[in-house]
C-alpha positions as CSV (number, residue, x, y, z in Angstrom):
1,X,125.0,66.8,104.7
2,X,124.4,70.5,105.8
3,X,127.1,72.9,106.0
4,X,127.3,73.8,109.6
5,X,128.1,77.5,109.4
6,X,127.0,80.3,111.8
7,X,124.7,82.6,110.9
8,X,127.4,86.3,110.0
9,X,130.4,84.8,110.0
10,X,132.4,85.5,106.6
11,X,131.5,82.0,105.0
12,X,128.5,82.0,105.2
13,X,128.1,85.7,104.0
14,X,129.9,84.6,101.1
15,X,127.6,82.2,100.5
16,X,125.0,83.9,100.3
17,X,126.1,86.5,98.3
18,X,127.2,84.2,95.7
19,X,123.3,82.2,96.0
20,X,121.8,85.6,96.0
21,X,123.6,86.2,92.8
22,X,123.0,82.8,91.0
23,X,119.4,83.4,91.9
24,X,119.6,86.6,90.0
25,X,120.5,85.8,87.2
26,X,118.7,82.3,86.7
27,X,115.6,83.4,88.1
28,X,114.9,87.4,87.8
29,X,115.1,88.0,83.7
30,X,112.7,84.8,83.4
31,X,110.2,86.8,85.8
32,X,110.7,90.3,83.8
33,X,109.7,88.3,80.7
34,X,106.3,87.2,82.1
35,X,106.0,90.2,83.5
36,X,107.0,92.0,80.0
37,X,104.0,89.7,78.3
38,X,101.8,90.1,80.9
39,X,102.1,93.9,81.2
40,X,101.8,94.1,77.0
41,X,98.5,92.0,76.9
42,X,97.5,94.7,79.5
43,X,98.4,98.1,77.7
44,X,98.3,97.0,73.8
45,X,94.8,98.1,73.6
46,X,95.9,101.4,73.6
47,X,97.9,100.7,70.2
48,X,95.2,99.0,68.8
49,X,92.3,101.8,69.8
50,X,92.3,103.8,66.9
51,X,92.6,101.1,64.5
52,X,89.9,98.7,66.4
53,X,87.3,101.3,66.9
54,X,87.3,102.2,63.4
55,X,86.7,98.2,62.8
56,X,84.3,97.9,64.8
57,X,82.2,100.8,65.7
58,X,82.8,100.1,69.7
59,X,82.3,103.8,71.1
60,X,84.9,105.7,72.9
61,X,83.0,105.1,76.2
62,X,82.6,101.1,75.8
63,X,86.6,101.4,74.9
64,X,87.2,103.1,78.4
65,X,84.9,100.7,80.2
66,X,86.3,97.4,79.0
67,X,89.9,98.7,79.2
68,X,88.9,99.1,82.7
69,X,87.0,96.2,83.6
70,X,90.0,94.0,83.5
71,X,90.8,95.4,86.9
72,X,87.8,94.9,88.4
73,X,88.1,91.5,87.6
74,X,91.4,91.2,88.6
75,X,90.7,92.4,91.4
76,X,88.4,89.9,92.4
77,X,90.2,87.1,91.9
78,X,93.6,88.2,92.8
79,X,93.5,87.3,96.8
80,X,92.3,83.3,96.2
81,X,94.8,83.2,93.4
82,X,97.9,84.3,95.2
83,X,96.7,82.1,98.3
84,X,96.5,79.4,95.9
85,X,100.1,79.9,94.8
86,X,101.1,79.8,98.6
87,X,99.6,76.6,98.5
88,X,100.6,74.6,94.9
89,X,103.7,77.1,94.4
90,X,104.9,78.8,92.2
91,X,106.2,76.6,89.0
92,X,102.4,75.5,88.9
93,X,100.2,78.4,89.6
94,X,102.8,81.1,87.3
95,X,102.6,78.5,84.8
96,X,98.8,78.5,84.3
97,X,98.0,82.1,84.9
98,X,100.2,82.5,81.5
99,X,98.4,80.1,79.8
100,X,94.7,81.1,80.3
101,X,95.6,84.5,80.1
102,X,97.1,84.2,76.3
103,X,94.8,82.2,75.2
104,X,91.8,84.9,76.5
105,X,94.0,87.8,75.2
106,X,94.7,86.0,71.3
107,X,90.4,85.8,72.1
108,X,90.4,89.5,71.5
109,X,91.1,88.9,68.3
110,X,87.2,88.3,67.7
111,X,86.0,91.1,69.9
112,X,83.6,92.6,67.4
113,X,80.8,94.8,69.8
114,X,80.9,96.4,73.1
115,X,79.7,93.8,75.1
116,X,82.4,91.1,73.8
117,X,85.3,93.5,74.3
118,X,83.9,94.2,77.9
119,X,83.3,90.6,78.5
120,X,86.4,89.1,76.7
121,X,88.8,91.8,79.0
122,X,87.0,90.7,82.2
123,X,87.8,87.3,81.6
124,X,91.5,88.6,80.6
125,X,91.2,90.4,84.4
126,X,90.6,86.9,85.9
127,X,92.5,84.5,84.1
128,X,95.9,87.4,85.0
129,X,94.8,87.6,88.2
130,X,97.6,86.8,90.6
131,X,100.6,86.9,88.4
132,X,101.8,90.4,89.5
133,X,101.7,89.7,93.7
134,X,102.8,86.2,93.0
135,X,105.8,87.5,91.5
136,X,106.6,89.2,94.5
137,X,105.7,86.6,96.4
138,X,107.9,84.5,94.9
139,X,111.0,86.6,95.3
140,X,110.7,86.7,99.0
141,X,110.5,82.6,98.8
142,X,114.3,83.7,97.1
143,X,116.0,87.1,98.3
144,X,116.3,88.5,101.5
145,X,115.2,91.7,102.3
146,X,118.6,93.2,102.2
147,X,118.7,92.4,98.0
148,X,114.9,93.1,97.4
149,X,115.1,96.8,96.4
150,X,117.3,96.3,93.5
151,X,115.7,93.2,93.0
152,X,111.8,94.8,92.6
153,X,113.9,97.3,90.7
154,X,115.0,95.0,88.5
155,X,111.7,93.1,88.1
156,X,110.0,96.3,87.1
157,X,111.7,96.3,84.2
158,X,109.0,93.8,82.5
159,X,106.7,96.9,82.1
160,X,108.9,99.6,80.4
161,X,110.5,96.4,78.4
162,X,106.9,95.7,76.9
163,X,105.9,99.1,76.2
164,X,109.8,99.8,74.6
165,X,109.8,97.0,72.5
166,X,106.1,95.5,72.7
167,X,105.6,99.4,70.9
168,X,107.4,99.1,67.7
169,X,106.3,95.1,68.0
170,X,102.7,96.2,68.0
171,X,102.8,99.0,65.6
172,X,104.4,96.5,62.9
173,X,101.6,94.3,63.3
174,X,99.2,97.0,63.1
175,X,100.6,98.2,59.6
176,X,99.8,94.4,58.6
177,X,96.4,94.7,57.9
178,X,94.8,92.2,55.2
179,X,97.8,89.7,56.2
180,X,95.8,86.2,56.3
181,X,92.4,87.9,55.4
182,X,92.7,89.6,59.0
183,X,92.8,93.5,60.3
184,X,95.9,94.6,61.5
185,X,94.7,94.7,65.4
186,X,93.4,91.0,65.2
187,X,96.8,89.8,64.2
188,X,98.8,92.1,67.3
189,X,95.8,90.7,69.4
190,X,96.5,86.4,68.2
191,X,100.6,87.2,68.0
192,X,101.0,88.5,71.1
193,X,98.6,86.6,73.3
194,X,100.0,83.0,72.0
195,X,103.1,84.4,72.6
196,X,102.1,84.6,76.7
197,X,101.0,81.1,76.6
198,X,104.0,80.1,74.8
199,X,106.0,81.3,77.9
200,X,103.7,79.7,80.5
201,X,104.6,76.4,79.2
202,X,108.1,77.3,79.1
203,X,107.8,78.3,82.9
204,X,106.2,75.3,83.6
205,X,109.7,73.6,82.7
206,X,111.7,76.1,84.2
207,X,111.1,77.6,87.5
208,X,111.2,76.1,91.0
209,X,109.5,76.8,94.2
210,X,112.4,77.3,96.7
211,X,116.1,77.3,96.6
212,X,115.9,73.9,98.1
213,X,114.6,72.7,94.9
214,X,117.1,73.9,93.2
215,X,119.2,71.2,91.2
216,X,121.2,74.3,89.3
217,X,121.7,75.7,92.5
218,X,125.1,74.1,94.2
219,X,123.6,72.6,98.1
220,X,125.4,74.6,100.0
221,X,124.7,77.8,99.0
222,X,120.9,76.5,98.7
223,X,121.0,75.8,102.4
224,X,122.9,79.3,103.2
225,X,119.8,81.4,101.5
226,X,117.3,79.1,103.0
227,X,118.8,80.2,106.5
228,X,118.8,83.7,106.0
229,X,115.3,83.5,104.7
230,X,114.1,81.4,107.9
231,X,115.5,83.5,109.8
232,X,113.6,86.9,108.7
233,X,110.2,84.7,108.5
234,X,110.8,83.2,112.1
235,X,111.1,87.8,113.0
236,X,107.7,88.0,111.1
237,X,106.4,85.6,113.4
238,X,107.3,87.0,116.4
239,X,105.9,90.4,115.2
240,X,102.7,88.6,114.5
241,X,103.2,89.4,110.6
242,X,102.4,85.7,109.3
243,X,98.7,85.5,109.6
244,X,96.6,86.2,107.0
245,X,93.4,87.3,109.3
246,X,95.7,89.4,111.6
247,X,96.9,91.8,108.2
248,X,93.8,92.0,107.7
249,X,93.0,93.5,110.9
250,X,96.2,95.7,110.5
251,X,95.2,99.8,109.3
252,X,98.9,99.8,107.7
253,X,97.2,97.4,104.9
254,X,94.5,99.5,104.0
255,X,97.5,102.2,104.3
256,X,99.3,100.7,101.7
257,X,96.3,99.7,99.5
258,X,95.0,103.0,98.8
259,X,98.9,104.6,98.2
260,X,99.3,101.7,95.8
261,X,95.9,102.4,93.9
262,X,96.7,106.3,93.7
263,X,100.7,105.8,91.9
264,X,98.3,103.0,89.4
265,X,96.3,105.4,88.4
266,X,98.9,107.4,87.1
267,X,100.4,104.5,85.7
268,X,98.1,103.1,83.7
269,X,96.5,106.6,82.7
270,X,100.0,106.9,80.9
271,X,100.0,103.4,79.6
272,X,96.7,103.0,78.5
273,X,97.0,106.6,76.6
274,X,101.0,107.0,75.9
275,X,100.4,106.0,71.9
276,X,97.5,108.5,71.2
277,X,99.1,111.0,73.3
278,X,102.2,110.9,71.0
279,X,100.1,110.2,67.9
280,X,98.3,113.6,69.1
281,X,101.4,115.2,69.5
282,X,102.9,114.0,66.4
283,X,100.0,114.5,64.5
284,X,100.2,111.0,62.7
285,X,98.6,108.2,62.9
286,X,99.3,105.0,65.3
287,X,102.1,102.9,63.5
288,X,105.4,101.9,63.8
289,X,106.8,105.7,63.8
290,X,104.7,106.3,66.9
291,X,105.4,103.2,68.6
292,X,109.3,104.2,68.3
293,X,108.6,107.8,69.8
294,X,106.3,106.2,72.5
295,X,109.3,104.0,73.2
296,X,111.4,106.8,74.3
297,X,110.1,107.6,77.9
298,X,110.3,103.9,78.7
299,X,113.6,103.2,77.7
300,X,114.4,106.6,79.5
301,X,112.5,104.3,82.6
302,X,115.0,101.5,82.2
303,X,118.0,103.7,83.0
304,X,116.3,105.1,86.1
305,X,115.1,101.8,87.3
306,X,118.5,100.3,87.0
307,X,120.4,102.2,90.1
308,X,117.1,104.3,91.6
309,X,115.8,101.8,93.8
310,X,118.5,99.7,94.7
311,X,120.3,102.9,95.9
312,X,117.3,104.2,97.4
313,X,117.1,101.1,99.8
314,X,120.9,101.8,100.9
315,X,120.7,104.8,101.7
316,X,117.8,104.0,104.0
317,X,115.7,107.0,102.9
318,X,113.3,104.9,100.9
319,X,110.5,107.1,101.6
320,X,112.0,110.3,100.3
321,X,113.3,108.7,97.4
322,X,109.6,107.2,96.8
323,X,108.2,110.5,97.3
324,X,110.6,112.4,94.8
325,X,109.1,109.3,92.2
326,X,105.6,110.7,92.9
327,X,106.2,114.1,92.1
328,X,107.8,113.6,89.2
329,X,105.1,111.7,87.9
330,X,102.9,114.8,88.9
331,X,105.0,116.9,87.3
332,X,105.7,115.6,84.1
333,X,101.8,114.8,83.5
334,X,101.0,118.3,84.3
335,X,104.5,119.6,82.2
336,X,103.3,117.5,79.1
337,X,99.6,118.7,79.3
338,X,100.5,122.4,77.7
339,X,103.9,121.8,76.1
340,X,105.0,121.2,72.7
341,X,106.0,118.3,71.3
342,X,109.9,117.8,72.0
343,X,109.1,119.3,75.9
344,X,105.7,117.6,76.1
345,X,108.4,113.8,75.8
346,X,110.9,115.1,78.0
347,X,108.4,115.9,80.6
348,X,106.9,111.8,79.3
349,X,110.1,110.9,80.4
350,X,110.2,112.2,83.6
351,X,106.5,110.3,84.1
352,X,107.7,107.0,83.2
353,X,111.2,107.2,85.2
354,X,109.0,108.2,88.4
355,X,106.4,105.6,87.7
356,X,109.1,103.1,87.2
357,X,111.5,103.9,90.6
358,X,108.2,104.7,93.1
359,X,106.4,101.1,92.6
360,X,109.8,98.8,93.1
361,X,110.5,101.2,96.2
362,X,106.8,100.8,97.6
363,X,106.9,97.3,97.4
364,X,109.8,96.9,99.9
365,X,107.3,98.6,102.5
366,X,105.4,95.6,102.8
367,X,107.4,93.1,101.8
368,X,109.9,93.8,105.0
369,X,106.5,94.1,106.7
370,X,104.5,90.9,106.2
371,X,105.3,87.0,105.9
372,X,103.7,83.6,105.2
373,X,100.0,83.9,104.8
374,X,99.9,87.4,105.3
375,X,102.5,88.3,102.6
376,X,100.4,85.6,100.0
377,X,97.0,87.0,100.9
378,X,98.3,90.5,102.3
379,X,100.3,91.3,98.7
380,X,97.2,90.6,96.9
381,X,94.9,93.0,98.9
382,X,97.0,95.6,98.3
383,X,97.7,94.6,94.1
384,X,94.2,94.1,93.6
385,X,92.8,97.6,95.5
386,X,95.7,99.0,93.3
387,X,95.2,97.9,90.3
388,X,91.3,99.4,90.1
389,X,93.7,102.4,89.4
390,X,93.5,100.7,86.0
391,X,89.8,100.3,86.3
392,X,89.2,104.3,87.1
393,X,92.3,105.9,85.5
394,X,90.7,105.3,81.3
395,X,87.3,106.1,82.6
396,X,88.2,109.2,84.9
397,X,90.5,110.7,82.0
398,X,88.1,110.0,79.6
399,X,85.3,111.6,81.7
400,X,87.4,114.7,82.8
401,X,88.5,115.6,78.7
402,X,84.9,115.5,78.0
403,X,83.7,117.6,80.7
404,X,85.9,120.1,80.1
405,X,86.5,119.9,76.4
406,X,90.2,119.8,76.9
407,X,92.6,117.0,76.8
408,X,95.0,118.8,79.3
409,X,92.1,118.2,81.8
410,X,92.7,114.2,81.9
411,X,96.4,114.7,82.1
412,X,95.9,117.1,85.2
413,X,94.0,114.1,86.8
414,X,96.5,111.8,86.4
415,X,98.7,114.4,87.9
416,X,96.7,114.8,91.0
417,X,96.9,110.6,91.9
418,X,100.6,111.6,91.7
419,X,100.1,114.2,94.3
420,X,98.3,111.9,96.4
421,X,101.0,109.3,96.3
422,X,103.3,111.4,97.3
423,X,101.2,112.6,100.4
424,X,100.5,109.2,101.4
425,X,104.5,108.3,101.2
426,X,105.1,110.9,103.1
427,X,102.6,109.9,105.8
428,X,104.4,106.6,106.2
429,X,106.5,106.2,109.6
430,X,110.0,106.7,109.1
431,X,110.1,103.5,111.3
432,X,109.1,101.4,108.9
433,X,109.8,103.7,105.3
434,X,113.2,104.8,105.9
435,X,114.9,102.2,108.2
436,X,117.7,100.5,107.1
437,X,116.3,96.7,107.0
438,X,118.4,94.4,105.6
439,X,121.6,95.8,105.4
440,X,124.8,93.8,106.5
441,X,125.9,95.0,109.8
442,X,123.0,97.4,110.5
443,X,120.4,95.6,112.0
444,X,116.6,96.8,110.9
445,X,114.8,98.7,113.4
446,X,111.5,96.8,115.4
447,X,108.5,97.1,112.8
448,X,105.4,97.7,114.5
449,X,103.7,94.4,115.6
450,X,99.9,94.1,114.2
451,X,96.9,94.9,116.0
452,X,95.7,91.4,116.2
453,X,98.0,88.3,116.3
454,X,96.5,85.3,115.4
């Protein structure tokens, strides 16, 4: 029988403090972990470029093209995907994205001419398509807005996580070329892609929808974080925020779209490039030694994204804390461009810690903003017109350093997207980027209803 409680009274507070915490910790490190695969099947190309092109004879071009086209593909496929989560849920749709993906990635293994890698990495695009915005997705099915900063925060983790420890974990199998009668990059390629699908079938077992599928979850608490989250869907709704067609009618999409595909650009420039950047640096080859060193900035990322964003959303200045992130990815890039080595991975560091604090804070923008249909379908528009950051960033670095003979010159690019972030941040209305949604006892300011409510 339901716990009659009313909503702010001290019970139920304490229950849902204590389900908001149980959900934490059951359900947030198993997200950073697909996350953590996900984002390495993404970036370990770049550990395995200098070793796979001399394999293979793929040009430097056809490397930046099909590191790219995975976004295009992503992209494509991301809005159906996340819809289709909305619809099946979560334990399914998570489940299966993992799969297919590791299977397509432990593919690359056999990727022996330009026109394989390119096709093999769309099909990488497609098959990933949806994990990222369904993650989100799925923590607002489980955390009100109130715990969602540190939460993203938290979640973001996955990526710094793969690139700390997926480094040294990908330079190892690198420096085991000839075990099995294979090159060191097929065997990072099969290890790490099985891996993924490994953990998709693992998630398959473990996650649930909603808290009120929740046997590990004790009922009343269950019931107590399914009311608070009814309650801030049923404010969507009267804001007009649910409908899928109606954020798409809404400018503050597009808004969000293009600040999102300006701070990935940056991103992935640095992700894609980090290893030959510190192999450059270093002047050694890509191993273990520069997978530790390339560690560095991301475990320096970690620290910051511990207490950044979470303290950044209660403060209620999440705008200027998101557009202090910006510019210190714009700084460092353009820092690290003309530096030496020990001042070229502090100013790395500085990179990684903004590019790990601005996305968990941005995503709170439109996660307090859209609900139902809108946050499925709306979360995707926005990841997927992000994410061709990935698609341009390899191709627009590669193009600047060769038309101005310089590698400096694809750093300052990357620098610029920071620039822009930061602009668009800015531009944001403090009605919506700095108020102080969520927090107990200060009740979040009106958001601005959509243009069309459908």
């Amino acid at each position: 029988m339901e716990t009659n409680l009313n909503p702010g009274n001290g019970e139920e507070e304490a229950l849902l403090e204590r389900a908001i915490r149980r959900a934490k910790w059951r359900i947030v490190p198993f997200l950073i972990l697909m996350y953590m695969m996900a984002y390495l099947d993404r970036a370990n190309i770049g550990f395995a470029q200098q070793a796979y092109q001399a394999s293979t004879g793929v040009s430097s071009a056809a490397f930046a093209f099909g590191a790219g086209i995975f976004f295009v593909a992503y992209a494509l496929f991301e809005v159906p995907s996340n819809l289709m989560m909305h619809r099946v849920g979560a334990r399914i749709w998570l489940s299966r994205i993992m799969v297919t993906w590791g299977l397509i990635s432990a593919a690359m293994a056999y990727a022996r001419s330009d026109s394989l890698f390119s096709f093999i990495r769309f099909f990488l695009g497609a098959a990933e398509a949806g994990l990222f915005p369904g993650a989100v997705l799925y923590m607002t099915y489980w955390f009100p807005a109130r715990a969602r900063g540190q939460i993203m925060g938290i979640f973001y983790f996955g990526s710094p996580l793969a690139l700390m420890l997926g480094g040294p974990l990908s330079g190892y199998l690198l420096e085991l070329d000839g075990l099995f009668g294979l090159h060191g990059w097929q065997l990072m390629f099969l290890v790490e892609g099985l891996l993924a699908s490994l953990v998709g079938v693992w998630g398959y077992f473990y996650l649930c929808n909603r808290p009120e599928d929740a046997a590990w979850m004790p009922r009343d608490e269950a019931q107590a974080l399914a009311r608070a989250l009814a309650a801030e869907e049923r404010q969507k709704l009267q804001m007009g925020k649910t409908s899928f067609r109606a954020a798409l009618a809404d400018p503050k999409l597009l808004h969000f779209a293009i600040l999102y595909f300006s701070i990935q650009i940056a991103g992935y420039g640095v992700a894609f490039y980090l290893p030959s950047q510190v192999s450059a640096l270093l002047h050694v080859k890509v191993g273990l030694h520069v997978g530790l060193i390339s560690a560095i900035p991301w475990a320096c990322a970690i620290v910051a994204g511990a207490f950044y964003p979470g303290f950044a959303v209660r403060t209620g200045y999440r705008r200027g804390f998101a557009v202090l992130s910006a510019l210190s990815i714009a700084g460092g890039l353009a820092v690290s461009a003309n530096t030496g080595p020990v001042a070229a991975i502090v100013a790395l560091c500085f990179v990684t810690m903004g590019i790990m604090t601005v996305q968990p804070i941005f995503w709170t923008f439109p996660a307090a903003y859209l609900g139902g249909t809108a946050a499925a379908g709306g979360f995707a528009v926005i990841n997927a017109i992000g994410n061709l950051g990935g698609f341009f960033a390899p191709t627009v670095r590669n193009a600047a350093e060769v038309s101005f003979h310089s590698p400096a010159a694809g750093l300052y690019v990357l620098a610029a997207s920071g620039l822009v972030a930061a602009c668009l941040i800015a531009m944001l209305r403090p009605a919506q980027a700095d108020s102080r949604a969520g927090k107990p006892g200060k009740p979040a300011k009106p958001a601005e209803p959509l243009h069309a409510k459908i």
